[in-house]
N, C-alpha and C positions, 0 to 999 in steps of 0.2 A: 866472265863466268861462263863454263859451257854447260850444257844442259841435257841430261840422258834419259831417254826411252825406254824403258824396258820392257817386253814383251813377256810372261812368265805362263809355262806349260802346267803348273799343278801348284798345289799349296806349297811344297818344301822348299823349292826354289824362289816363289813370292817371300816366303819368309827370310831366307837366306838374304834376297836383296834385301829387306828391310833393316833386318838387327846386322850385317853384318855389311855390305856392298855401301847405302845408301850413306853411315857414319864414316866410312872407311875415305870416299869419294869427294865428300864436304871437306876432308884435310886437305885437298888438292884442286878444291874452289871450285868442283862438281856438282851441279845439283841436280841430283836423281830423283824424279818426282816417283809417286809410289806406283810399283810393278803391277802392270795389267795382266789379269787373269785371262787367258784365252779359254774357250769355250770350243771343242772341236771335235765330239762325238753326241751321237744321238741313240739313247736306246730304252726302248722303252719306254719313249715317251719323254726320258729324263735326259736331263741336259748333262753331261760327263766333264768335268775339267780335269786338265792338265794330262800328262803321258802321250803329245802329241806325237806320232811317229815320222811326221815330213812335215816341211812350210807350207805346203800346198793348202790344207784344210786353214791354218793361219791366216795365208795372204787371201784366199777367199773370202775372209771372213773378213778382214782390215778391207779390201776392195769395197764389198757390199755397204759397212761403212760408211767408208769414203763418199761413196755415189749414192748415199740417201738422200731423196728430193723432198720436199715438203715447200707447198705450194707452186709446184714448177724450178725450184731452186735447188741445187747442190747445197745443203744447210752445212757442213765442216769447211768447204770449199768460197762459198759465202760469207760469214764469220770470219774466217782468214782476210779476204778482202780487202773487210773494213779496217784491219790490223796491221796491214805490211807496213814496213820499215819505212817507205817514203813519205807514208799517209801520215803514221802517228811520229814522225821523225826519233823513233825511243826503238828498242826492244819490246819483245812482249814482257811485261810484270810475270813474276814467278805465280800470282794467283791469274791470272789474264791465261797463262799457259795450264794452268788446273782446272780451270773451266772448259778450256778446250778439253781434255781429256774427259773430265767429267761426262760432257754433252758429246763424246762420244759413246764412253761407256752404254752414256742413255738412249742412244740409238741402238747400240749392236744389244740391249735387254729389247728395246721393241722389235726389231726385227727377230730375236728369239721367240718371243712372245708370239708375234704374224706370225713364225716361221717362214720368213722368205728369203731367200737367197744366203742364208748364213748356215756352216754346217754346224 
């Protein structure tokens, strides 16, 4: 089974992967877990999705992330660890890989929240 990422710049595209991409994929023994909203303007105070114009505001965002420490630790980086393929001799479980995403999610809403390092 392979398993897909998807990154999504605004609602109509999130939706598009959902009803149409994410069924479409499962015939071909894909499994697309649900498309991440990216978050990548600021105005006014208010948080703007989707209509990104370059990867740049993206990968910054996916970086920042990445490299959230909590306690002295890399916490997504960490997490991983305990899960690689030698350790748990398996795959990651399809909800094992939705909590990672989740407990990303949950970082890049707190660092919206601080406003640090996320555009």
């Amino acid at each position: 089974m392979a398993r897909l990422y998807l990154f999504a710049e605004g609602s109509t595209e999130q939706t598009f992967a959902n009803t149409v991409l994410k069924p479409h994929l499962a015939n071909f023994g894909v499994y697309m877990h649900n498309p991440v909203l990216i978050a990548h303007a600021r105005k006014k105070g208010r948080i703007h999705r989707g209509g990104g114009r370059n990867f740049t505001a993206m990968q910054n965002d996916i970086a920042a992330i990445w490299d959230y420490k909590l306690g002295g630790y890399q916490v997504l980086k960490k997490w991983l660890s305990y899960r690689e393929h030698k350790v748990l001799d398996r795959a990651l479980s399809p909800e094992e890989v939705q909590y990672f995403a989740d407990t990303a999610r949950r970082i890049g809403a707190i660092l919206l929240m601080t406003a640090r390092d996320i555009s």
